[in-house]
MDTraj code that builds the backbone (N, CA, C; nanometers):
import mdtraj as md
import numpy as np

residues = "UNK UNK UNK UNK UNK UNK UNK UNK UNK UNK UNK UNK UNK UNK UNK UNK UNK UNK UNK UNK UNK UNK UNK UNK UNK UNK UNK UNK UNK UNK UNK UNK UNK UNK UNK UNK UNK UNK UNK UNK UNK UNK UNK UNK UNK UNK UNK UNK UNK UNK UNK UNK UNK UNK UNK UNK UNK UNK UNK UNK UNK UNK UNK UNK UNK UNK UNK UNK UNK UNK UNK UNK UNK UNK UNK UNK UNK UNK UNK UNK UNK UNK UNK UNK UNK UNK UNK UNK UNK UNK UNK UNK UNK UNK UNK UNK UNK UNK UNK UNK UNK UNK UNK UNK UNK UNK UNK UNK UNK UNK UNK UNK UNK UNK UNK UNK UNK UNK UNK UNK UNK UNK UNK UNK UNK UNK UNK UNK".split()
xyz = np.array([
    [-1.5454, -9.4298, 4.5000],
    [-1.6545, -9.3552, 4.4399],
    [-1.6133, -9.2091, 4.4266],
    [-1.6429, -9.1642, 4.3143],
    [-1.6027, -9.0547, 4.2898],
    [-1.6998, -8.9415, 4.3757],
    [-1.6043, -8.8020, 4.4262],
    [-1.6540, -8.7390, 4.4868],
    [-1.6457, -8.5715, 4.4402],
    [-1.6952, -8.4553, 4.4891],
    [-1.6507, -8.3392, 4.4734],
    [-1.6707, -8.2552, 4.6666],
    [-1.5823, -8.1464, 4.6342],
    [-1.6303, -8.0873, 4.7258],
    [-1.6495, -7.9215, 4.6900],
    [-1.6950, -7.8153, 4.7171],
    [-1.7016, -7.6896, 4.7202],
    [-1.5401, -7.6554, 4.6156],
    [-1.5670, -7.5985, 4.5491],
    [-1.4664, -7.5205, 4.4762],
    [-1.4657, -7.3844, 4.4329],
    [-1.4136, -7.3446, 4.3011],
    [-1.4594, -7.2308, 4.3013],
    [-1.4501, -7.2821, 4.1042],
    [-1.5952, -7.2398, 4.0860],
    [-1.6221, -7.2386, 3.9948],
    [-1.6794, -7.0724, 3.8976],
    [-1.6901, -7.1178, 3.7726],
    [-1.6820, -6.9495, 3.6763],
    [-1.8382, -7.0351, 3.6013],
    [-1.9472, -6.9239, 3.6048],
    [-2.0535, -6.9299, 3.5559],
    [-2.0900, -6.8581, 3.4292],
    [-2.0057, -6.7601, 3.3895],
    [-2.0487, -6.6797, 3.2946],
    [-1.9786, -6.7222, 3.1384],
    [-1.9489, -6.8531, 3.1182],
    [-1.8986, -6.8599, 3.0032],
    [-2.0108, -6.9351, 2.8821],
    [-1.9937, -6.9313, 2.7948],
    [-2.1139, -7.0157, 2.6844],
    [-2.0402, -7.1320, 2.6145],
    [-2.1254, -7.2316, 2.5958],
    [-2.0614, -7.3321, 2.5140],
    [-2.0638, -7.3397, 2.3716],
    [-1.9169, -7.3295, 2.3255],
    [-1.9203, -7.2817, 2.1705],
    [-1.9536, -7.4150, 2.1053],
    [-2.0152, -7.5418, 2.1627],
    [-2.0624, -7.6489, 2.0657],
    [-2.1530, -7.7341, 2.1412],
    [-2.1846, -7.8309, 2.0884],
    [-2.2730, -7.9247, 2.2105],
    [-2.1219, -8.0039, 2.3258],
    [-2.2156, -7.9716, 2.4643],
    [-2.0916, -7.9719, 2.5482],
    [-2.1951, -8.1177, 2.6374],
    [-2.2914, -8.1365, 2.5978],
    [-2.4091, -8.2654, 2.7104],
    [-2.3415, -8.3637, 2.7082],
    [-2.2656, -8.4198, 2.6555],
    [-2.1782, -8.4898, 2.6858],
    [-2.0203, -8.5218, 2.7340],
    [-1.9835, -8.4050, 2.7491],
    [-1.8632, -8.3580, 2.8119],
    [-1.8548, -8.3603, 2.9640],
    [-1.9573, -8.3552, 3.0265],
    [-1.9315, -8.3416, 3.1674],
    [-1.8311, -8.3818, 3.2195],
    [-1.7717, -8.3085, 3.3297],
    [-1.5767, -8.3564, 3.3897],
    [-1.4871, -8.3731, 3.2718],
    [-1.5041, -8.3347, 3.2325],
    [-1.4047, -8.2734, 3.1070],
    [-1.3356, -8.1519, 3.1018],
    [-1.1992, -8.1760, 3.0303],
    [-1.1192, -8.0416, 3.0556],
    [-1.1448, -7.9364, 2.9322],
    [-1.1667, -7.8036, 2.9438],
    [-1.2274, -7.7153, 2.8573],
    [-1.1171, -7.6381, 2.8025],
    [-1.1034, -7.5308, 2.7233],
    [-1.0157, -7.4306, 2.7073],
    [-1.1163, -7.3237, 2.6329],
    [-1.0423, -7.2254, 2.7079],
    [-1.1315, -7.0964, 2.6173],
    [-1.1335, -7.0629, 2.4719],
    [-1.2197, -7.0931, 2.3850],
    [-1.2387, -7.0913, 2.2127],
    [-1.2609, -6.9647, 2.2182],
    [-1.3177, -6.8672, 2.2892],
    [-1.3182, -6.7332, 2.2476],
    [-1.2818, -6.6407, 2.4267],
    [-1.3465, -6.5370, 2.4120],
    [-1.2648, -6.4159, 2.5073],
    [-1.4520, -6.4794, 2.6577],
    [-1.5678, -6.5300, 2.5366],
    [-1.6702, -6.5891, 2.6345],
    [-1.7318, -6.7098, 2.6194],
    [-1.6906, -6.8057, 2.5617],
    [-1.6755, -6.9365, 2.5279],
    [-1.5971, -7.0489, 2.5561],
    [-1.5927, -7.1559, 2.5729],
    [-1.5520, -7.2904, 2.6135],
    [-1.5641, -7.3811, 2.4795],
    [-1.4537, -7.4473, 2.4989],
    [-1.4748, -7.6010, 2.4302],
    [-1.4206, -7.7231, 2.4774],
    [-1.4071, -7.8050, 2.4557],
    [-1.3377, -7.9160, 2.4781],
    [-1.1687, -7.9115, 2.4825],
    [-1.1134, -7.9787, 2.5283],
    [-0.9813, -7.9745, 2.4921],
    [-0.9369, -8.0772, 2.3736],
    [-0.8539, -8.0494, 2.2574],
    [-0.8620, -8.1400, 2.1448],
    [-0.6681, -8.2099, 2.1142],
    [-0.6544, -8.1486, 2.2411],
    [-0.4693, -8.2117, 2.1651],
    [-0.3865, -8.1659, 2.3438],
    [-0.3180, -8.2890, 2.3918],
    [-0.2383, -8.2878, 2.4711],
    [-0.1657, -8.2050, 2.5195],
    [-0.1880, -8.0678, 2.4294],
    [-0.0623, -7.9588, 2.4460],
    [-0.1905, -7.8582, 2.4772],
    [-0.3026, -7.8653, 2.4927],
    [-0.3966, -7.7032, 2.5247],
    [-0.3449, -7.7040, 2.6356],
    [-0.4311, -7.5437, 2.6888],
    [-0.3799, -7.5407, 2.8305],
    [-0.5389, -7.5220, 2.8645],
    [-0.5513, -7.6344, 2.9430],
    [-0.7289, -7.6185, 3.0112],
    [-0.7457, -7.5168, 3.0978],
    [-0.8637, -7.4474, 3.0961],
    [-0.8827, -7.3713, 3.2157],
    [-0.9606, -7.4155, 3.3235],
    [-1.0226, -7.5651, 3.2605],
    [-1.0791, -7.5855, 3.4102],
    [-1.1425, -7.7249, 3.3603],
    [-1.2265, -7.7939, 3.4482],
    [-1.3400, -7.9072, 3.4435],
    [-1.4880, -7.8806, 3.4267],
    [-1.5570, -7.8733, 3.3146],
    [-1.6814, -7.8305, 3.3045],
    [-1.7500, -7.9408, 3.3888],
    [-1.8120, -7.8490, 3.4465],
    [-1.9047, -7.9128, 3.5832],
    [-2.0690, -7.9338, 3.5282],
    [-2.0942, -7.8837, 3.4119],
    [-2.2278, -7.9206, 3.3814],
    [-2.2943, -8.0092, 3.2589],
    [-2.3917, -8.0239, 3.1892],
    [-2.3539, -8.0489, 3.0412],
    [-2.4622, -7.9773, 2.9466],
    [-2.4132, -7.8329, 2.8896],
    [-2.4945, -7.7477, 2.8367],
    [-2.4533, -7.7966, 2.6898],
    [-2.5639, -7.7510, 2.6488],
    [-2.5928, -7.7832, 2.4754],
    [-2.5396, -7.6574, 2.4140],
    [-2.4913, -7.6503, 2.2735],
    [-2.4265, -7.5472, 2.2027],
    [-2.4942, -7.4010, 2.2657],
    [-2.4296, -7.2980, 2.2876],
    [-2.4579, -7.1356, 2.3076],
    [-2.5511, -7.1316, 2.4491],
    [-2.5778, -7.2763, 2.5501],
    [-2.5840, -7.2536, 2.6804],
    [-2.4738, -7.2156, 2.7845],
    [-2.4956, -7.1602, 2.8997],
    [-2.3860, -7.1947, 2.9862],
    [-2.3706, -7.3125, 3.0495],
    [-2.1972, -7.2546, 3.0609],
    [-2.0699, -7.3799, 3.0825],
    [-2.0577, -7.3240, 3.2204],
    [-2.1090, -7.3826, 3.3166],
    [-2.0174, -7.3725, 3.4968],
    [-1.8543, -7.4575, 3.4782],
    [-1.7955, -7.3432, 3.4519],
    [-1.6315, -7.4447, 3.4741],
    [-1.5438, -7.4148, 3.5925],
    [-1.5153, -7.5507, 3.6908],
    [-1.4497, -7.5602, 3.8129],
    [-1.2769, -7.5075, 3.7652],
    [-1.2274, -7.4367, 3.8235],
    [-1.0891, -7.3770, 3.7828],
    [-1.0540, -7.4206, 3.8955],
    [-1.0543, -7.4403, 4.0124],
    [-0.9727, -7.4924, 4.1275],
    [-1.0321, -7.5342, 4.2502],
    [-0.9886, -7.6666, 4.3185],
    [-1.0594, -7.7091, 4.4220],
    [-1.0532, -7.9112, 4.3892],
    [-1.1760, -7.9499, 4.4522],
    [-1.2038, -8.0878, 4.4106],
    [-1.2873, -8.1156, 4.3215],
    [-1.2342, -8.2020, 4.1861],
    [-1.3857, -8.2153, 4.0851],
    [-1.3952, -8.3541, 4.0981],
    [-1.4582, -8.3857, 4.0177],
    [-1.5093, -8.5314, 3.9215],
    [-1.3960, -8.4815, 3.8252],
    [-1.3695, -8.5755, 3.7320],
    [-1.2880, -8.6074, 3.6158],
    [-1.3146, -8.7236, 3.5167],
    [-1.2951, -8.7654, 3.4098],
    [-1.2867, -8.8936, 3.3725],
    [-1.1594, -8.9176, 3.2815],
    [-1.1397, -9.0598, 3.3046],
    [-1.0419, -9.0777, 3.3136],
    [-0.9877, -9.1380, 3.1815],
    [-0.8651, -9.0555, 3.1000],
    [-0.8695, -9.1728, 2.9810],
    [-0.8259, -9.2899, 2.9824],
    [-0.7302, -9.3137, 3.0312],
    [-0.6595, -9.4523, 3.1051],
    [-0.6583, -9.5316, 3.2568],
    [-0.5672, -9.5831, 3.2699],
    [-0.5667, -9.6082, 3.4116],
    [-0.4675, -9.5080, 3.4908],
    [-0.5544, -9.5077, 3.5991],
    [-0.5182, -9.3572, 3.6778],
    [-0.4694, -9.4697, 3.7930],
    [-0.3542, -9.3802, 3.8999],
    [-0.3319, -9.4275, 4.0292],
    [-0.3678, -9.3417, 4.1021],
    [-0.3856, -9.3571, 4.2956],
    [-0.4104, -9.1909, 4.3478],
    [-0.2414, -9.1686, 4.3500],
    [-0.2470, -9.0166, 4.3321],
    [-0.1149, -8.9784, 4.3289],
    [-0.0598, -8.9028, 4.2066],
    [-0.1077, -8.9777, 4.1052],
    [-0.0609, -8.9399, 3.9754],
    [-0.0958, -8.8354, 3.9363],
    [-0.0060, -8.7385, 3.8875],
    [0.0001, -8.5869, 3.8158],
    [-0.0984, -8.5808, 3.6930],
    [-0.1709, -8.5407, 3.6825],
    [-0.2792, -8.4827, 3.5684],
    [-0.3121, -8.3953, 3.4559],
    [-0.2855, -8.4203, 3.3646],
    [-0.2641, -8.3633, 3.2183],
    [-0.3730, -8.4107, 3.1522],
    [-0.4098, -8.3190, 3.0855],
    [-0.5417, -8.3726, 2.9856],
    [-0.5213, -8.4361, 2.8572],
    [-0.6078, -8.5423, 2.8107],
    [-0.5551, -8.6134, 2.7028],
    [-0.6005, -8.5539, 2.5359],
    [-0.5979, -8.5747, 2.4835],
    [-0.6683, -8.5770, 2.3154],
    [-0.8204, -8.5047, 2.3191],
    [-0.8591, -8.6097, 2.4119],
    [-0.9928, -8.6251, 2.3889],
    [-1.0834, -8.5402, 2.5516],
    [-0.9735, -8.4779, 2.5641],
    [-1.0431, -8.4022, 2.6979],
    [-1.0311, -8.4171, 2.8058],
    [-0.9812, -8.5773, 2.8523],
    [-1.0108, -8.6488, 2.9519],
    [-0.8940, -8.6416, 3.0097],
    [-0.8571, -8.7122, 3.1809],
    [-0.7755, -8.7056, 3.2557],
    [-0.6415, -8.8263, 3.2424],
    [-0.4843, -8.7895, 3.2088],
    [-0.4341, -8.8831, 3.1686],
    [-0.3075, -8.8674, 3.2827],
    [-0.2809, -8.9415, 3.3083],
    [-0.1437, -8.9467, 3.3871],
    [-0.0246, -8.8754, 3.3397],
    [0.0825, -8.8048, 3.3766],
    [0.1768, -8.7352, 3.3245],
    [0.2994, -8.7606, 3.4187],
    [0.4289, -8.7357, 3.3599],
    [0.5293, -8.7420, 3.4403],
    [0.5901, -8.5849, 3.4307],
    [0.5930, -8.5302, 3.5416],
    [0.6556, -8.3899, 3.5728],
    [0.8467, -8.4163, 3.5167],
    [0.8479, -8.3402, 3.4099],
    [1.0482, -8.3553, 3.3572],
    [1.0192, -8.4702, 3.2587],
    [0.8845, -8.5213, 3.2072],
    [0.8774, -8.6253, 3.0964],
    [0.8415, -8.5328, 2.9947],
    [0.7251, -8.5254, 3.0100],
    [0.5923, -8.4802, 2.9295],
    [0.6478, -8.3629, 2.9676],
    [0.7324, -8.3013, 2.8845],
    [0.7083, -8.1186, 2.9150],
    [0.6515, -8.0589, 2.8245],
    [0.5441, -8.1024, 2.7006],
    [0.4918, -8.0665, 2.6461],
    [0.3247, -8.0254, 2.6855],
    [0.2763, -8.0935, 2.7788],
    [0.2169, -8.1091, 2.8661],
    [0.1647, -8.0660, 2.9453],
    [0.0246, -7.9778, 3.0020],
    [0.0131, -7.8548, 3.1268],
    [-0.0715, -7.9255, 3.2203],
    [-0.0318, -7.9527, 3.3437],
    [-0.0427, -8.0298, 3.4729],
    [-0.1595, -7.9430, 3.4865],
    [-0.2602, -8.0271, 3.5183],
    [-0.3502, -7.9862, 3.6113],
    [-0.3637, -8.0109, 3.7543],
    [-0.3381, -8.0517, 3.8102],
    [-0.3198, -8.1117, 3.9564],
    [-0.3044, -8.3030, 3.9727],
    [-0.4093, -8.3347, 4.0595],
    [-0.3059, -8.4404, 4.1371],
    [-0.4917, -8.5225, 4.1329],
    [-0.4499, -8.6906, 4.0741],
    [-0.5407, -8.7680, 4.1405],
    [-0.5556, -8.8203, 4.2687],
    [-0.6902, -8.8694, 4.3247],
    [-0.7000, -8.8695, 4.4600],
    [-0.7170, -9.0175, 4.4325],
    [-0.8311, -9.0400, 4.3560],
    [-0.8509, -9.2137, 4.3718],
    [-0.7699, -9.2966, 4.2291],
    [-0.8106, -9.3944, 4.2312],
    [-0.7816, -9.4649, 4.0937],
    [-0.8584, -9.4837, 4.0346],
    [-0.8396, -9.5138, 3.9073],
    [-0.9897, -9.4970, 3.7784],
    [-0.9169, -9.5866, 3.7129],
    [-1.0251, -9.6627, 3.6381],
    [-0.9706, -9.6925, 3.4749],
    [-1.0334, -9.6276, 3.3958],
    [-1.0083, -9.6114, 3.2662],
    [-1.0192, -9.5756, 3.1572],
    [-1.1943, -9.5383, 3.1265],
    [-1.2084, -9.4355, 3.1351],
    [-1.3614, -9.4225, 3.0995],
    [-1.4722, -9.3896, 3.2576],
    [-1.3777, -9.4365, 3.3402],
    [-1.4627, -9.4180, 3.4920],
    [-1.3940, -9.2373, 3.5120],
    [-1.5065, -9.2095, 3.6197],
    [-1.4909, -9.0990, 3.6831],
    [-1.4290, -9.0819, 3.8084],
    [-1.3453, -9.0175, 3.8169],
    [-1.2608, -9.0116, 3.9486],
    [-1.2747, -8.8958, 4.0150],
    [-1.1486, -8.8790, 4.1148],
    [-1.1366, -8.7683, 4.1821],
    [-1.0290, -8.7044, 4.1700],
    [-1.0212, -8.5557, 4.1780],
    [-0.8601, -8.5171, 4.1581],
    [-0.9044, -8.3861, 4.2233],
    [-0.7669, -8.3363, 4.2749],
    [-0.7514, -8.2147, 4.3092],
    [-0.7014, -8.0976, 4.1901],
    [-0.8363, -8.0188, 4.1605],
    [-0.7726, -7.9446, 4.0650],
    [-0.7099, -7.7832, 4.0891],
    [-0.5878, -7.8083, 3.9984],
    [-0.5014, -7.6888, 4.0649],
    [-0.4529, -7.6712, 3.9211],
    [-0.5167, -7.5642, 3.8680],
    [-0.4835, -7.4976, 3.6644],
    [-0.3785, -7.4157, 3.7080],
    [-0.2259, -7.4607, 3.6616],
    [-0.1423, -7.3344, 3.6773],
    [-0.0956, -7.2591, 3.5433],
    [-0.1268, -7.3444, 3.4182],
    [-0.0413, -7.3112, 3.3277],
    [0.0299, -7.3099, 3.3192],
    [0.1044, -7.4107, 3.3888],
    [0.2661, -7.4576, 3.3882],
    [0.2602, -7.5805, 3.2879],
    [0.3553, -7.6082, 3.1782],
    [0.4062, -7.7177, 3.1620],
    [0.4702, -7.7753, 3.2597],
    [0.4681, -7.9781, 3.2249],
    [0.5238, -8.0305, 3.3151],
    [0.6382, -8.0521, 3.3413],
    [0.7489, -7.9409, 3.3246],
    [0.8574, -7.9507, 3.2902],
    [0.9247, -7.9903, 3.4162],
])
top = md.Topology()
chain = top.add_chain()
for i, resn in enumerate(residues, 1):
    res = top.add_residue(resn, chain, resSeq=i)
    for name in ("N", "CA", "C"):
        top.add_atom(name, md.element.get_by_symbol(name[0]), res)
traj = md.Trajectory(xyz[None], top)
């Protein structure tokens, strides 16, 4: 069962579209005070939106600690974390995927569409 614990999350950003269905989703900054979704394997997320605000509400986004996630595929615990297409949490190989920006590390296993757990750690590193 998916869990969270205390992190450190950023409250002051707005959602540049409808975000109510995004929840545990990986975001990237669309403007200098805005959020969106992540739309292509290569953004660099800044975090897991922790809430689900409707266009020009606020976005609480978790930048580091333990979140929820969901998952686009099948996840193992263990597996390195890169965001997919569509926002969601995809498995990565560190020296594969160096196109790729690691977000941290899964805790449980998921399939495809379930919500998991991961330790999130945004470095802006590719997974090189």
């Amino acid at each position: 069962m998916a869990y969270e614990s205390p992190g450190v999350d950023i409250g002051t950003f707005t959602a540049a579209a409808d975000l109510s269905g995004k929840q545990y989703h990986f975001v990237v900054l669309a403007s200098a005070t805005t959020v969106n979704v992540a739309t292509a394997i290569t953004n660099a997320p800044i975090g897991i939106l922790q809430n689900d605000p409707e266009s020009g509400e606020q976005a609480v986004v978790r930048i580091s600690g333990v979140s929820k996630v969901v998952a686009d595929g099948t996840l193992a615990a263990g597996n390195f974390i890169g965001t997919s297409a569509d926002a969601q949490a995809d498995a990565i190989s560190p020296g594969t995927d160096t196109t790729v920006y690691m977000t941290g590390q899964c805790v449980e296993a998921a399939s495809a569409g379930e919500t998991t757990t991961m330790i999130l750690n945004i470095t802006n590193c590719r997974a090189a």
